[in-house]
LUMSE-376135 format. One record per residue: x negated, z, y of N, C-alpha, C in turn. Coordinates in steps of 0.05 Angstrom, whole numbers, plus 5000, padded with zeros to 4 digits. Atoms other than C-alpha are relative to their C-alpha. Example, Ala and Ser with C-alpha at 12.3 -4.5 7.8 and 13.67 -1.06 7.14 Angstrom:
2
498250004976475451564910498250005024501649994976472751434979501550145022
This chain:
163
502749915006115775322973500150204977499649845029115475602897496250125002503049785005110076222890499849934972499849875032106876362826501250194976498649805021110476722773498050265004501549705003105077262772500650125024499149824975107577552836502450014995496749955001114677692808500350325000499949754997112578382794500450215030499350004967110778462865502950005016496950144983116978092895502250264989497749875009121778552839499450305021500249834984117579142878501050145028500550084973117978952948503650035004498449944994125778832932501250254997499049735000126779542903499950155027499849774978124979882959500049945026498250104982127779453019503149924996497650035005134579382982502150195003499249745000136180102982500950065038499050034972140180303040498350225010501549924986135080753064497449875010501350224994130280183070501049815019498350254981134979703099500050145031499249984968135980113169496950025007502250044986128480003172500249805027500850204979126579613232498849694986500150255011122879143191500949854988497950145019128178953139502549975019497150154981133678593173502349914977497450145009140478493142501149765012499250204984142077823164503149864999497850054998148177673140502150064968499749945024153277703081502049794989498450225017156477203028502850154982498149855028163477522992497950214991500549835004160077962945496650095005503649994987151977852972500250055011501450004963147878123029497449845002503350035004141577823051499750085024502149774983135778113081497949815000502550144998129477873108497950225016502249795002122478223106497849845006502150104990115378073124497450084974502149915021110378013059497349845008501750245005103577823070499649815023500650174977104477553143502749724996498050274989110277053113502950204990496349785002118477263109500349934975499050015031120977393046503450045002497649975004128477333040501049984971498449995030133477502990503650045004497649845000140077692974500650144979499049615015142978312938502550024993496550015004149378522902499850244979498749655025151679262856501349804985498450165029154279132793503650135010497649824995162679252797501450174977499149895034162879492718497750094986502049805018158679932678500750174984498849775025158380272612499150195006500149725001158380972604496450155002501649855002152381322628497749765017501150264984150080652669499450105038498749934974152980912739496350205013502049904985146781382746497449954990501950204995141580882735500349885035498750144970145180612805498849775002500950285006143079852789499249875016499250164968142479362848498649714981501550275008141078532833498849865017502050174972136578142884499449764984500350275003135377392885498050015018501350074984129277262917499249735007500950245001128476642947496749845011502550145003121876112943498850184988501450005020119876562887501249824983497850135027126676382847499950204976499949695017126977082816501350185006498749734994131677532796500350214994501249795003130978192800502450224982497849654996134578972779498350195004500449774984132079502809501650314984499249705004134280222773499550155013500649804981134080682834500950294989499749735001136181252799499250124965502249925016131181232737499149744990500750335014127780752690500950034981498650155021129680312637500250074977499850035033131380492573498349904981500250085018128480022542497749735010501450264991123179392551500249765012499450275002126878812539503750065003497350024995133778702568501149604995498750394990139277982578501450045017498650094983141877682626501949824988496950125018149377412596500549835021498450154980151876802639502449824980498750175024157676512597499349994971501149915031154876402524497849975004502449914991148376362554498550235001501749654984142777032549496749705006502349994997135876982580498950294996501949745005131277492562498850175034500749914960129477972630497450264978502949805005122478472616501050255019500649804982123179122645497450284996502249784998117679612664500750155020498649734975119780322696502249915012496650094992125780222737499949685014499050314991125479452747499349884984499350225018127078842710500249735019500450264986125578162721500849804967499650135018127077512684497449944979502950115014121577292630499049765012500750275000122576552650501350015023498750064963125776212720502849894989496650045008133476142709499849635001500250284994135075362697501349935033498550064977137775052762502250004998496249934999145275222784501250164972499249895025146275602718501650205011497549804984150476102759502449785009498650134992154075512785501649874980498450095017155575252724501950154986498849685013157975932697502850015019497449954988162875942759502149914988495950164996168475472744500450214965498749875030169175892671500850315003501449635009167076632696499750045038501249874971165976992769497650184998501449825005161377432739497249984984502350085028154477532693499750304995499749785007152578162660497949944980503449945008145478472650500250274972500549755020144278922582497350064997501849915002138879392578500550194979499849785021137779842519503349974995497049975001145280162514501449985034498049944979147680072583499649765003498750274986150979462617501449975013498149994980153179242673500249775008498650254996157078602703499650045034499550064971156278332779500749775000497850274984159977812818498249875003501550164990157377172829502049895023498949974976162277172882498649895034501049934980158576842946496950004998503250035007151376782909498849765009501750164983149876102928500449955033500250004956152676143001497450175013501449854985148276723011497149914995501950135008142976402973498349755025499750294982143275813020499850175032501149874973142776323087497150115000503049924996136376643060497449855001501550225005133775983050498349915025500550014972134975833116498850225024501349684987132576563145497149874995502150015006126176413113498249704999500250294997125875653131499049814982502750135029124275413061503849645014498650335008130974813077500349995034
């Protein structure tokens, strides 16, 4: 079940502030389970569940660290998020690096979203070359694992009964 793009803002919202570990030991946000380097979580938007999964970057340039980053996958939007929990963005317009691949990501105040919807498996194809992708904003950048992205991908799916 694919939402509208115009609720990505929303969704990038919704995951900032149930991703954060003071959100997570809510009652309503459930950690359901975890893939290698993902967790997923499942939440209640709107009367329907919203699942995702989540992952910290494991590399960052200088002066990155206290931004404190986080990445979320939301699934049946098909959007992915960053979250800056510990200010906002530098800068407008960030990329997302997967191999020689960028996509353009928009950020407003401390979250970033993609402009467009990633092609299908484009992380998967990235695997067999790379474990990793790596988001630039303004001057800071940082790299996370794709480690475990579509397993966990594939539990939130099922949390949220979109397969």
């Amino acid at each position: 079940m694919r939402r509208p793009n115009l609720q990505a803002g929303v969704v990038a919202l919704v995951l900032a502030l149930t991703s954060t570990s003071a959100f997570a030991a809510d009652a309503e946000v459930r950690k359901i389970s975890s893939a290698e380097d993902w967790s997923v979580f499942q939440t209640t938007l709107n009367g329907e569940p919203l699942c995702w999964a989540t992952t910290r970057p494991f590399e960052m340039s200088k002066g990155t660290a206290e931004l404190n980053p986080h990445i979320s996958y939301a699934v049946g939007y098909d959007q992915l998020s960053v979250t800056l929990e510990g200010g906002k963005s530098p800068s407008l317009i960030g990329f997302l690096s997967v191999g020689p691949q960028e996509y353009p990501m928009l950020f407003r105040g401390s979250h970033g979203w993609l402009s467009n919807r990633l092609p299908d498996q484009v992380f998967e194809k990235a695997a067999g070359n790379q474990r990793f992708a790596y988001i630039s904003v303004g001057a800071n950048s940082f790299s996370f694992s794709l480690s475990g992205f579509y397993e966990a991908i594939g539990q939130a799916r099922v949390a949220c009964g979109l397969e």
